[in-house]
C-alpha positions as CSV (number, residue, x, y, z in Angstrom):
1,X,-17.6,2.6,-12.3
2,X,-19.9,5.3,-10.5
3,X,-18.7,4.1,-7.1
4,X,-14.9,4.0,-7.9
5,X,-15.8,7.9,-9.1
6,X,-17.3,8.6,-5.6
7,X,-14.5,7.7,-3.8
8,X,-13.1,9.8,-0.8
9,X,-10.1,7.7,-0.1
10,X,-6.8,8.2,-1.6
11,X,-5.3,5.4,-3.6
12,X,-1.4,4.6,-3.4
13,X,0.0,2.2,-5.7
14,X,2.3,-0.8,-4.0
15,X,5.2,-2.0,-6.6
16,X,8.9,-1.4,-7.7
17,X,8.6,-2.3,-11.5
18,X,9.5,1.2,-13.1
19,X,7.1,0.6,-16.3
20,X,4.6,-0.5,-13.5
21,X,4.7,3.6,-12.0
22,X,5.3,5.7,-15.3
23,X,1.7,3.5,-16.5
24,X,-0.2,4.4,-13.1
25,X,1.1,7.7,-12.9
26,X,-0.6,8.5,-16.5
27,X,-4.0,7.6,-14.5
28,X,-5.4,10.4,-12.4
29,X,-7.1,8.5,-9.7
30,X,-3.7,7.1,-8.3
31,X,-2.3,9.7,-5.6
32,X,0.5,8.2,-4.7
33,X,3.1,5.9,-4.7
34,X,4.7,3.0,-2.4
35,X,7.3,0.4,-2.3
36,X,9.4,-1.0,0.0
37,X,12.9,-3.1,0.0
38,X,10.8,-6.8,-0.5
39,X,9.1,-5.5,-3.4
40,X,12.6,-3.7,-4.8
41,X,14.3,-6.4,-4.3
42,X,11.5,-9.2,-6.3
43,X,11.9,-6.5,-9.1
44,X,15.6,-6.9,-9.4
45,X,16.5,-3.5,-7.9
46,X,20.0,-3.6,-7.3
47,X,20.8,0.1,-7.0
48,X,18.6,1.3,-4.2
49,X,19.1,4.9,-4.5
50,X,19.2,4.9,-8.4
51,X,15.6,3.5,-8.6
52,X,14.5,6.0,-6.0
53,X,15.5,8.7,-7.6
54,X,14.4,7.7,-11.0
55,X,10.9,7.1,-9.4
56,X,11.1,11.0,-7.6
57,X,11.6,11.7,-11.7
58,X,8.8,10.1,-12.8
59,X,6.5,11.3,-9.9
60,X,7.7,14.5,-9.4
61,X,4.3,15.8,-7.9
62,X,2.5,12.9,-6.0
63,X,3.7,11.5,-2.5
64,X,6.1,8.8,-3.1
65,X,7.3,6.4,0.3
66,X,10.8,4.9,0.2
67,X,11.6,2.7,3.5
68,X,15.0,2.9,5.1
69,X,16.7,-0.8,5.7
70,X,19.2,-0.4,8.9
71,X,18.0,-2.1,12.1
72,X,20.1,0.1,14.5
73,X,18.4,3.2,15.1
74,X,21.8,5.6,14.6
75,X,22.1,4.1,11.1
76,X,17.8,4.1,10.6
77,X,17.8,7.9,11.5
78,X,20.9,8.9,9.4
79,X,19.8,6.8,5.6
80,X,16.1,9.0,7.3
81,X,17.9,12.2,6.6
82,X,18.9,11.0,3.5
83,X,16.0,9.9,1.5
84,X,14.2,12.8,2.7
85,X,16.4,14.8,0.7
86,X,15.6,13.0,-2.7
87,X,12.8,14.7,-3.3
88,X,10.0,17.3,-1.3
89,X,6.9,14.7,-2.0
90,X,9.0,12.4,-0.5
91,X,8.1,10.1,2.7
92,X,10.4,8.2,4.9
93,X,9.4,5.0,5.9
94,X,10.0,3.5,9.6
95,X,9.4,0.6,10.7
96,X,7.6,0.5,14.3
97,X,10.4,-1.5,15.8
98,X,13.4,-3.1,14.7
99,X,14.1,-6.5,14.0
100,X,14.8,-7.3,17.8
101,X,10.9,-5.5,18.1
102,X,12.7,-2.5,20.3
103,X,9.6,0.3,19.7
104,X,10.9,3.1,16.5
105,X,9.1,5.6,18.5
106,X,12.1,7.8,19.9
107,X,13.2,8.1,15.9
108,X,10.1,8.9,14.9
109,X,9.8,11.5,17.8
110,X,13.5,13.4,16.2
111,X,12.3,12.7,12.4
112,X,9.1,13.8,13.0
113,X,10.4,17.3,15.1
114,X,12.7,17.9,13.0
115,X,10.2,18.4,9.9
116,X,10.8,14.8,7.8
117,X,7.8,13.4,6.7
118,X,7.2,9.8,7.8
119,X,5.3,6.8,6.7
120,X,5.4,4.7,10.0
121,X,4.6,1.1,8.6
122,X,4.1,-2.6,9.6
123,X,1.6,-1.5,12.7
124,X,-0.9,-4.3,13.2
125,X,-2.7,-2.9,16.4
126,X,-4.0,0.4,18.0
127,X,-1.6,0.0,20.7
128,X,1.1,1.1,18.2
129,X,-0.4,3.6,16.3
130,X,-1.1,5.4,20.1
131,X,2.5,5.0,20.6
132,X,3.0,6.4,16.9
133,X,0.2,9.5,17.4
134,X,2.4,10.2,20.9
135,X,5.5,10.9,18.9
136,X,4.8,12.7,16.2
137,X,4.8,16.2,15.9
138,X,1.3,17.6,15.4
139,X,2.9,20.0,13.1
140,X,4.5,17.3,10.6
141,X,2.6,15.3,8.2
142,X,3.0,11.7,8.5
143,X,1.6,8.6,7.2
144,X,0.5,5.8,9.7
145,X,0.1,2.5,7.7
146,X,-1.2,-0.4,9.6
147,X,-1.3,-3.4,7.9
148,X,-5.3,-4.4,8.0
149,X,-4.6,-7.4,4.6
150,X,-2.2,-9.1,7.7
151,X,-4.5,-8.8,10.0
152,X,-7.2,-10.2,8.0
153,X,-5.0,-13.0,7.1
154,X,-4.8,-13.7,10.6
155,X,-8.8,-14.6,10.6
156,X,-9.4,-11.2,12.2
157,X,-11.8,-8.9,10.9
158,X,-9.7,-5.3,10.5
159,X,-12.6,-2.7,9.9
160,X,-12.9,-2.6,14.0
161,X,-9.3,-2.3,14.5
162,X,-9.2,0.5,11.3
163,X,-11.8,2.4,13.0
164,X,-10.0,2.2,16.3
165,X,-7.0,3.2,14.8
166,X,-8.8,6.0,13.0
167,X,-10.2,7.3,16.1
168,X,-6.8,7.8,17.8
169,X,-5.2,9.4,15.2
170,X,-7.8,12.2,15.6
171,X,-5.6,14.0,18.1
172,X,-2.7,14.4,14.7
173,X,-4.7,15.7,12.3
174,X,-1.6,16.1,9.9
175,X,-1.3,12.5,10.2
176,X,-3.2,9.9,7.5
177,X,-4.1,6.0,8.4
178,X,-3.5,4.2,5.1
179,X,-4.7,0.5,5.0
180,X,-2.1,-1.5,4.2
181,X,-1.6,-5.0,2.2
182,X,-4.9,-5.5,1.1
183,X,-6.0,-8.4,-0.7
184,X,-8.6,-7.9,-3.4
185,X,-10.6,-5.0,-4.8
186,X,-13.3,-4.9,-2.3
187,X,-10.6,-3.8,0.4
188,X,-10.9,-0.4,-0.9
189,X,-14.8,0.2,-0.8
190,X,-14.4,-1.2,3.1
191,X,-11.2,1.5,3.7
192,X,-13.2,4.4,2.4
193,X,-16.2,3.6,4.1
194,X,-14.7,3.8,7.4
195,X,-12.9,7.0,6.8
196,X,-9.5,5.5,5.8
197,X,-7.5,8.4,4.0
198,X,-5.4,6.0,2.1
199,X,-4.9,2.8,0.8
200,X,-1.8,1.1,-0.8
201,X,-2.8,-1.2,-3.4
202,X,-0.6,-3.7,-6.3
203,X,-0.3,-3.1,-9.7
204,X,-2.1,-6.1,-10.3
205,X,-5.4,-5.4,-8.0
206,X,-5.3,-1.9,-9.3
207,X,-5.8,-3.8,-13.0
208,X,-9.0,-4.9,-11.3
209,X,-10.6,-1.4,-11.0
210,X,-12.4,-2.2,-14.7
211,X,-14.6,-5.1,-12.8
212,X,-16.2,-2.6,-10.4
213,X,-20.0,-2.4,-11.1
214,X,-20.0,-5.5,-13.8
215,X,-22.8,-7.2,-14.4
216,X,-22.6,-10.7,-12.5
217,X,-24.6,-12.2,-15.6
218,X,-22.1,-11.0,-17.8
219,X,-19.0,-11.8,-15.8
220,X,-20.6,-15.6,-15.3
221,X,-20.9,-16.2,-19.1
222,X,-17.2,-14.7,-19.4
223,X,-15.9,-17.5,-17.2
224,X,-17.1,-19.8,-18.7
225,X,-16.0,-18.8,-22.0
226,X,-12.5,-19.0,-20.6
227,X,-12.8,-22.2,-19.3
228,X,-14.2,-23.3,-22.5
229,X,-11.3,-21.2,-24.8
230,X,-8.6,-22.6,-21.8
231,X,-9.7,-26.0,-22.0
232,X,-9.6,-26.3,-26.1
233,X,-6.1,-24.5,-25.8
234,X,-4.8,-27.5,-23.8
235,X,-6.3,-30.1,-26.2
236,X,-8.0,-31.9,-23.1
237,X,-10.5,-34.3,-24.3
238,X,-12.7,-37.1,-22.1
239,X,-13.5,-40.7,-23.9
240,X,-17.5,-40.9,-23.6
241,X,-19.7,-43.2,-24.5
242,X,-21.5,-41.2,-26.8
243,X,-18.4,-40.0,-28.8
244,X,-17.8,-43.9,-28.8
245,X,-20.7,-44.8,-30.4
């Protein structure tokens, strides 16, 4: 638990179950809070707004990211202006491009002038966080989350591109790289050794944080105390020769 002490980097929670975010909230190492409409919408969310706004409650002091849902830009920029109204730890999410993969970054060029705070997201390469570092205004924090767990997924190793991506964000220094969609624990231990600011992890890898610095002895003997305890519950049995006999 010593290295999960030591760490730099800033850990967002990922989820849209409402129980889910008052729990983390009561623990001080989470700094923030994400979601987005996928995630929403799993958790039965059917009032987008109301939700929001009940998280903003909730989390009235960390940085919270809601994600707007239009595909033309006009109607992307306006439901921008909107959410950023809900609350002053409040971040808009854009998507890089549309749905037709036209680039987001003359939106995020107005949002980002015009003083809204941004959470750029689904970036997979360094090409688009340049692109993203070009427009935003150097006096505007942002968040730039590229999505390092899809990359991985791709058989790609994302450190390189992270540290890449890290680099040419040095020219906004308001602007934070989070690492998005990781996959396990170990994801965050990798993100803060390369200098990520943030990372965006799931309610159920964040239940995971108890496991770092077990003993491997110990954690061996527990699995196979639940295979055992598993394995009675079921009632399985084998017909040997010994129990035969």
């Amino acid at each position: 638990m010593g290295r999960v002490d030591s760490l730099k980097i800033k850990i967002f929670a990922d989820g849209a179950d409402i129980d889910g975010i008052a729990r983390l909230y009561k623990n001080p190492r989470i700094k923030g809070f994400t979601t987005n409409p996928t995630l929403m919408n799993k958790a039965g969310v059917k009032d987008y707004e109301a939700f929001a706004r009940d998280v903003v409650k909730l989390v009235p002091d960390r940085s919270v990211s809601f994600e707007v849902f239009a595909d033309e830009f006009s109607e992307m920029e306006a439901q921008a202006r909107v959410i950023a109204t809900w609350g002053r730890n409040v971040a808009v999410k854009i998507p890089i491009t549309n749905t037709r993969g036209v680039s987001s970054a003359p939106l995020i060029r107005r949002l980002s002038a015009a003083g809204v705070c941004l959470n750029v997201t689904a970036i997979m390469t360094p090409a688009q966080v340049g692109a993203v570092a070009d427009a935003l205004d150097p006096k505007t924090p942002a968040i730039v989350s590229v999505f390092a767990g899809r990359v991985a997924d791709t058989g790609r190793d994302p450190v390189p591109l992270m540290i890449e991506c890290r680099d040419i964000l040095k020219s906004r220094p308001r602007a934070e790289l989070l690492w998005a969609s990781p996959r396990e624990l170990l994801n965050i231990f990798q993100a803060d050794e390369m200098g990520c600011h943030i990372i965006t992890v799931t309610h159920d890898v964040l239940g995971k944080l108890g496991l770092v610095g077990k003993d491997l002895d110990d954690y061996s003997l527990d699995t196979v105390k639940m295979f055992h305890k598993d394995a009675t519950a079921a009632g399985f049995s084998i017909r040997t020769r010994a129990a035969a006999e």
